[in-house]
Structure formats: structure tokens, C-alpha cells
PATORTI-303270 format. One record per residue: x, y, z of N, C-alpha, C in turn. Coordinates in steps of 0.1 Angstrom, whole numbers, padded with zeros to 4 digits, always signed. Atoms other than C-alpha are relative to their C-alpha. Layout:
XYZXYZXYZ...
This chain:
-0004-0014+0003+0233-0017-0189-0012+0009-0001+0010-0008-0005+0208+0011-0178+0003+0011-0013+0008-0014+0004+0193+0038-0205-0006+0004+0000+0015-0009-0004+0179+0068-0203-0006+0006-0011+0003-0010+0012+0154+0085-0226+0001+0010-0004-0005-0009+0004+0165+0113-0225+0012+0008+0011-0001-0009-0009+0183+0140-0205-0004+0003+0011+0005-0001-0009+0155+0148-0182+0002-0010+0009+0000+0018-0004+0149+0112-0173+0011+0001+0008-0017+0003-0006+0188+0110-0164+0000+0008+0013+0002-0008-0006+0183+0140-0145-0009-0005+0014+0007+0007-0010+0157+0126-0125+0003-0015+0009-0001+0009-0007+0171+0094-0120+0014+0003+0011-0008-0002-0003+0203+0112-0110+0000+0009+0013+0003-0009-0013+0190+0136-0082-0001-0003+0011+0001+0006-0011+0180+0114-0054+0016-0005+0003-0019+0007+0002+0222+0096-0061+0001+0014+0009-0007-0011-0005+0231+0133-0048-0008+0004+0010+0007-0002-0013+0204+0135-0023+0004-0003+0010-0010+0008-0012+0221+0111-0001+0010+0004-0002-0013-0005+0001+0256+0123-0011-0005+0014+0008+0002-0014-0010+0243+0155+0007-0008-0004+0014+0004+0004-0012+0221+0136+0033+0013-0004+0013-0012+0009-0008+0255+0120+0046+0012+0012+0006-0015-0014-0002+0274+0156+0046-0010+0011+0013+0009-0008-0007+0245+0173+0065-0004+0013-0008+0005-0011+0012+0227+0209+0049+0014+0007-0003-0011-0006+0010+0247+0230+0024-0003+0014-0005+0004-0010+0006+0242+0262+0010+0000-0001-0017-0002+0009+0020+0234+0249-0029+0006+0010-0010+0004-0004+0012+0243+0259-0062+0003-0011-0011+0003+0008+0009+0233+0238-0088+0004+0002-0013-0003-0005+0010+0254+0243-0119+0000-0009-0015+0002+0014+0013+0246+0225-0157+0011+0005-0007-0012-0004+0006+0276+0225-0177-0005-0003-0017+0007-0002+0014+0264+0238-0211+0008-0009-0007+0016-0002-0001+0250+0227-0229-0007-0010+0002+0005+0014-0001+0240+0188-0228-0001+0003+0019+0001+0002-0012+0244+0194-0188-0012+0006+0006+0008-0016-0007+0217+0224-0183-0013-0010+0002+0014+0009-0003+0188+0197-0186-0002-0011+0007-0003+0009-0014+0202+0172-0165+0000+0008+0015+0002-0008-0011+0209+0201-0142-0013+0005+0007+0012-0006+0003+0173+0217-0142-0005-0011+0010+0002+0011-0009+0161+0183-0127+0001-0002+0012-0003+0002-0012+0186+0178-0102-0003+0012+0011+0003-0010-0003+0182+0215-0093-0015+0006+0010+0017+0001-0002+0142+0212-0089-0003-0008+0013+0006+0016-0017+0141+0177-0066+0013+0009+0010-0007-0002-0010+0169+0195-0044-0002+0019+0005+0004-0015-0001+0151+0232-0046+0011+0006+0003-0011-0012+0001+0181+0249-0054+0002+0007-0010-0004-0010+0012+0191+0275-0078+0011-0006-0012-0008+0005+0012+0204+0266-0113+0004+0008-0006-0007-0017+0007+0228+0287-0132+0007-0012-0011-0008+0004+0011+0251+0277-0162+0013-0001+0003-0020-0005-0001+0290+0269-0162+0004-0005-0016-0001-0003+0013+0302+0278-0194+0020-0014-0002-0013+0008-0002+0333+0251-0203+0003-0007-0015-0005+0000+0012+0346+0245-0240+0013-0013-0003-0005+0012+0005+0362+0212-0253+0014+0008-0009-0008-0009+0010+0398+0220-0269+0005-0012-0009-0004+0006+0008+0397+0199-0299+0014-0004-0006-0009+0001+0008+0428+0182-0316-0003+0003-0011+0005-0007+0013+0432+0200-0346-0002-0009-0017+0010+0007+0007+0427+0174-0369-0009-0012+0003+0012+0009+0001+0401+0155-0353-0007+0009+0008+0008-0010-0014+0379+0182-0331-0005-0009+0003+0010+0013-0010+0358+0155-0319+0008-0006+0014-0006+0003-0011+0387+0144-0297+0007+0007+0008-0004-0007-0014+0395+0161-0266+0015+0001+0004-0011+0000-0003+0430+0174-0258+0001+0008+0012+0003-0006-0008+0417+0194-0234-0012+0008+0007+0016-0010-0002+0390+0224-0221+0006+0007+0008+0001-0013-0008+0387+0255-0210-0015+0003+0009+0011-0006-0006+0362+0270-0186+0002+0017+0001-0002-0017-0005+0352+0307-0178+0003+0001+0013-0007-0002-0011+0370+0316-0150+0014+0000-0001-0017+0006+0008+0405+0303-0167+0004-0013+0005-0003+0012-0001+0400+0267-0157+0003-0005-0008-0009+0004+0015+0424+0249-0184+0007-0011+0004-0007+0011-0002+0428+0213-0186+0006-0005-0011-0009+0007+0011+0457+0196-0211-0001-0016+0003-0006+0010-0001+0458+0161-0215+0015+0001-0009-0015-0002+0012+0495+0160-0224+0005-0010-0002-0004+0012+0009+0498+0124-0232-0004+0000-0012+0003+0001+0014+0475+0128-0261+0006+0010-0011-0013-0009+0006+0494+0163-0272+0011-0004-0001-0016+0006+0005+0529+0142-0271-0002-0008-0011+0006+0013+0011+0511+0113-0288+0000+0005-0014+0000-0007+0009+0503+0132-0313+0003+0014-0010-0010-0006+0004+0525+0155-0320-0011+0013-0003+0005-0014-0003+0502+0190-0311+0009+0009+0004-0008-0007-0003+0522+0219-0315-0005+0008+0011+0003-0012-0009+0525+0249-0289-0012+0008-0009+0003-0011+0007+0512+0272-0315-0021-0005-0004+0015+0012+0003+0478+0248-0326-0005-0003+0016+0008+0003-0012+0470+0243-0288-0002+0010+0006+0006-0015-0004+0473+0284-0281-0013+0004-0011+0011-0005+0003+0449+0290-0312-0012-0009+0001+0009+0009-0004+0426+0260-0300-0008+0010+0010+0004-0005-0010+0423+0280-0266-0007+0014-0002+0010-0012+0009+0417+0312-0288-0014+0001-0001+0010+0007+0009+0392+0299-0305-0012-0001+0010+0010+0008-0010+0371+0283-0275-0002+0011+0012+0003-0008-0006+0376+0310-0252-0008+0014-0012+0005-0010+0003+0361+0333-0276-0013-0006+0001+0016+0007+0004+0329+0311-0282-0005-0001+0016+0010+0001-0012+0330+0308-0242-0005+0014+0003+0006-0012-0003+0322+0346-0240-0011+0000-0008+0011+0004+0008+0297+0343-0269-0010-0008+0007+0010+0009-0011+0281+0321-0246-0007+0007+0010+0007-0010-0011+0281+0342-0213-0008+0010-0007+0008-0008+0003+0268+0368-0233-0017-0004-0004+0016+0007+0005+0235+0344-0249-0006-0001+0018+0012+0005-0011+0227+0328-0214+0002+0007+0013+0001-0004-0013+0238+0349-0187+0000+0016-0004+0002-0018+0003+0229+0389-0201-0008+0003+0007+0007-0004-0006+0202+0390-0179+0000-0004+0021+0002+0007-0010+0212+0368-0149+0010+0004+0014-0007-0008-0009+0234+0391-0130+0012-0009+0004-0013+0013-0006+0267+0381-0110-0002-0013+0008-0001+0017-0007+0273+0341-0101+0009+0001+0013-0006-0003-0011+0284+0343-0067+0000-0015+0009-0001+0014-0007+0299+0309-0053+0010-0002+0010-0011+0004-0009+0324+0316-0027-0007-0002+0014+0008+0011-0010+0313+0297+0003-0009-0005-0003+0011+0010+0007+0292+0276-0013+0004-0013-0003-0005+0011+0002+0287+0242-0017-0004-0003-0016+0005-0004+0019+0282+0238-0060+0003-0014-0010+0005+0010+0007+0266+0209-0076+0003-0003-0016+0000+0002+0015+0282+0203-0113-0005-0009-0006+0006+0006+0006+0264+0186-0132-0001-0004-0021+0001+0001+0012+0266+0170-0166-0007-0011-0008+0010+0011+0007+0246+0145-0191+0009-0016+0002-0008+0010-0005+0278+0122-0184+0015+0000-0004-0013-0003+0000+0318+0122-0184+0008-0008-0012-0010+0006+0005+0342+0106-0208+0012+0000-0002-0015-0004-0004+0378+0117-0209+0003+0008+0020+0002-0006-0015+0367+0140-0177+0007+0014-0005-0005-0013+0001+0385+0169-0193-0009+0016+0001+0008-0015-0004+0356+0196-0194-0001-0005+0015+0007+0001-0013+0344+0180-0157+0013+0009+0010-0018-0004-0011+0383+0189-0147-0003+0016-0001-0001-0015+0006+0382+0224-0162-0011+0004+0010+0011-0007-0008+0347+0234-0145+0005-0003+0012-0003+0001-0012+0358+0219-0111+0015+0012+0002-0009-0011-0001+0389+0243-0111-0005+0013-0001+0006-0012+0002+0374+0273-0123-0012+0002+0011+0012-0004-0010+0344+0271-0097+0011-0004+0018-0011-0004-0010+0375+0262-0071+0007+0011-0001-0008-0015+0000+0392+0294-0080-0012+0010+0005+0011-0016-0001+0357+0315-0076-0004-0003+0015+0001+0000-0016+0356+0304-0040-0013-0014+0008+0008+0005-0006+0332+0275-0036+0006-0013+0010-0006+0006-0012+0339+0255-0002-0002-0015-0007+0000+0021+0004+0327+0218-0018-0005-0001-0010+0002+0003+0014+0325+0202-0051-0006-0012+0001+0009+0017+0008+0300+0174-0060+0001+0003-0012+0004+0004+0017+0300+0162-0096-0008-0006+0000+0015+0009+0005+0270+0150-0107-0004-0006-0012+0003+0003+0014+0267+0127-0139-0009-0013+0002+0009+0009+0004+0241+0102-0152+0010-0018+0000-0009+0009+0008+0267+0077-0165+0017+0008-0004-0013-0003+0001+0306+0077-0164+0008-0011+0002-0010+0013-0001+0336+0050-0166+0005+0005+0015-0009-0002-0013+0350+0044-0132+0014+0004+0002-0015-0007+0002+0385+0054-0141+0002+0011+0004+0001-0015+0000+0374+0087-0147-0003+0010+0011+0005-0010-0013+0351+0093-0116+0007-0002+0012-0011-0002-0012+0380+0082-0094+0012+0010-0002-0005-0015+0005+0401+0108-0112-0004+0011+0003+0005-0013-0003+0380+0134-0106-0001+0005+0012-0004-0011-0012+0383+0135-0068+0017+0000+0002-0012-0016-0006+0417+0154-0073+0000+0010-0003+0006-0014+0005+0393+0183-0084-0010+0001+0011+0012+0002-0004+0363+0170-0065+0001+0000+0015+0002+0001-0014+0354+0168-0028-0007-0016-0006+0007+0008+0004+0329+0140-0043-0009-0002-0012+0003+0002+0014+0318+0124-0077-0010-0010+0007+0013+0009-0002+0281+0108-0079-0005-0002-0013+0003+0005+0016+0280+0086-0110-0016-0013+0000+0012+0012-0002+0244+0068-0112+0001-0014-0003-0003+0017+0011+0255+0039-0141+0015+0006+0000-0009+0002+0005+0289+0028-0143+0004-0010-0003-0004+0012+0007+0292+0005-0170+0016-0007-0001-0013+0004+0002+0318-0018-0177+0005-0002-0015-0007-0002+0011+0317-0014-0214-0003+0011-0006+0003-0012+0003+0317+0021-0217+0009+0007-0015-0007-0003+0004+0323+0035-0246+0001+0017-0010+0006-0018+0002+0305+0074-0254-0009+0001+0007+0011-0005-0007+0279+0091-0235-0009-0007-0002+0008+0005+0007+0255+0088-0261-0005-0015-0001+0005+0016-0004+0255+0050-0260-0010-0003+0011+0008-0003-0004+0233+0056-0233-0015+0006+0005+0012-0011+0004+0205+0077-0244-0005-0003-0012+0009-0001+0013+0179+0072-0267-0003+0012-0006-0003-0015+0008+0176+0107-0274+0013+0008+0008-0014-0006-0003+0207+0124-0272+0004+0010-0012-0002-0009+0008+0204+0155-0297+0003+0007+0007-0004-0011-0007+0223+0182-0294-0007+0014+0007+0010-0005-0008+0207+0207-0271+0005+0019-0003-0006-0012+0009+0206+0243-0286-0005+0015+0012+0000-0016-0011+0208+0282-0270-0013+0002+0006+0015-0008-0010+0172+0286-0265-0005-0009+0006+0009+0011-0006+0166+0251-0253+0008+0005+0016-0010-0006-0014+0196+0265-0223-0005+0011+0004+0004-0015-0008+0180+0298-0219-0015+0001+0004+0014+0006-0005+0143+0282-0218+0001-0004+0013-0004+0010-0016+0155+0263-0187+0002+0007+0011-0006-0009-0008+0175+0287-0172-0007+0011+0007+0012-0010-0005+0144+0309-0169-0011-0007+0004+0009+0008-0005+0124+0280-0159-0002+0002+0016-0009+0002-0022+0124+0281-0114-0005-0015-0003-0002+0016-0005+0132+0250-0103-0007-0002+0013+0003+0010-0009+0118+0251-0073-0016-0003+0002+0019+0010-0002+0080+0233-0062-0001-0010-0004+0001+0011-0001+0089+0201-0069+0007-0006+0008-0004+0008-0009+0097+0186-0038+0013+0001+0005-0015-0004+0001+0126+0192-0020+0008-0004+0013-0006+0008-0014+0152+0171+0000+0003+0009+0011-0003-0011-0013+0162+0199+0023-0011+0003+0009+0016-0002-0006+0123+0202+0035-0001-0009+0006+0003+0015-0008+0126+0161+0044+0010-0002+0005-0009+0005-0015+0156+0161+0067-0002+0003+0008
């Protein structure tokens, strides 16, 4: 079972996996998106070794209301909105508790646009091919959400890009995906974090440090085909 030290690391070991997933498709017109906010430093990475531009996709967990920790769904900005609605039957989540969930999270995702993208003008992905990327998947419900929402804003092909994910999940995801590129997929998966020796939560200015970081001059597959 492969761990990484951190984020970056993941990042790095994760970039080359999507090198060849794009070596095999021929060139692309990139965009490299980290799915705030554990995703933005894995993104950064991939973004750098593939000298493309990295932007933010803003995408919001919609907690069961008495456990937020567990995932009933997610929103993204754009109005990507995924339900799992076995675990809402399961558990008996009203209508009314799953509208002010989406409240709730859609207001924190503007709160967001506003922190990391006030300076970074319009995100423009229609014809584009647009690299999501995150620290690693577990239900898949935010990966669902982003992949929709950046399908509605016009981008021609979807790679997912994670460190570590259950195979369940990343065959799930191509009926969002064009293609899913999971580095580790364990067979006793059982959170992200189990994977990472550091795995703290990653805060506004560590996303907006990055985001103003350029990614590109380190090395770049598109220069060696």
C-alpha cells in the first residue's frame, strides 16, 4: 500500500499517470483545475510538469445533517449537483434539510469565488480539454459535481486526476469522465487520509499562495512529444 508525504509528493507522483493518459490522446489545449481546497496542491504539481495553467474549481460537500462528515451529496459553482439518493432514503433526509444543506454550501461556494478568484478574471473552458484534479476520491460525489459543472461550461474532455481512489468509484466516474487516472488503488481502502502522512487541512492563503504561484519552468510534457 503506497503513501505519500504529503500533497505535493502525490502531486508529483500523479502527473507523469496523466502524461501518458494525454500522450495516448495526442496534444490538448489544457486546463488544469484543483478542486479546493485539498486538490489545489496536488493540482499545482500536475499543472507545472504538464506546463499548463491552474485555476480553482470551487465544489462543496452536502453534508447529512446529523453527521456533516458524511456525504449526501455536493454542489459545484456552475450548478453541478450531485444526490446520492440511497443514502437520503436510508436515512430518512427530508426535502426541506437537503434544500437548506444546498443553501448553506452554495453560499460558502461564493465566499470562496470571491477569496480565490477576485483577481483572476473569467475561467474560460469551452473547448478545452480540463484536467480535475484532487488529493483523492471517496464516495466520488464532489469529483461528480465538478465533472458536470465544467461539462455544462463547455469543456470538450474530462480527465480526473487523483492520487489514490477505490476502483468502484473510478469506474463510476466515467459516466461524468472522458477518463479517470487513479495512481494507487488499494484494495483496503478506507479514507483519503489513510494515505498521507501529512494530510492537514489546507487553508485560503495556502489556495491563493499557489494560485499565484506560475506553474510553468518545470519541465513540460508537451515540449517532449
Amino acid at each position: 500500500m503506497r503513501t505519500f508525504r504529503d500533497r505535493r509528493e502525490a502531486g508529483r507522483v500523479l502527473a507523469p499517470d496523466l502524461a501518458r493518459c494525454l500522450d495516448r490522446n495526442g496534444p490538448d489545449e489544457l486546463q488544469v483545475l484543483g478542486l479546493a481546497r485539498g486538490g489545489v496542491p496536488v493540482g499545482w504539481e500536475v499543472a507545472a510538469f504538464l506546463r499548463a495553467p491552474l485555476d480553482v474549481c470551487l465544489v462543496r460537500k452536502l453534508g447529512v445533517p446529523q453527521w456533516p462528515e458524511l456525504a449526501m451529496g455536493a454542489v459545484a459553482t456552475g450548478g453541478g449537483v450531485v444526490y446520492n439518493d440511497d443514502l437520503i432514503r436510508s436515512l430518512g433526509v427530508s426535502d426541506d434539510e437537503i434544500r437548506d444543506a444546498v443553501a448553506r454550501e452554495t453560499t460558502e461556494l461564493g465566499r470562496r469565488e470571491q477569496t480565490y478568484r477576485v483577481d483572476r478574471g473569467a475561467l474560460v473552458l469551452a473547448g478545452r480539454t480540463v484536467i480535475l484534479v484532487d488529493d483523492g476520491i471517496a464516495t466520488g460525489a464532489s469529483m461528480t459535481a465538478a465533472a458536470r459543472s465544467v461539462r455544462q461550461a463547455g469543456a470538450t474532455r474530462i480527465i480526473v486526476g487523483v492520487p489514490v481512489g477505490p476502483a468502484s468509484v473510478c469506474r463510476k466516474l466515467l459516466e461524468d469522465a472522458d477518463d479517470v487516472v487513479c495512481s494507487t488503488i488499494p484494495a483496503d481502502f478506507r479514507a483519503v487520509g489513510q494515505f498521507f502522512e501529512d494530510f492537514h487541512q489546507i487553508t485560503d492563503d495556502e489556495v491563493r499562495t499557489l494560485l499565484a504561484t506560475p506553474t510553468a519552468g518545470r519541465g513540460s510534457v508537451i515540449e517532449n512529444r
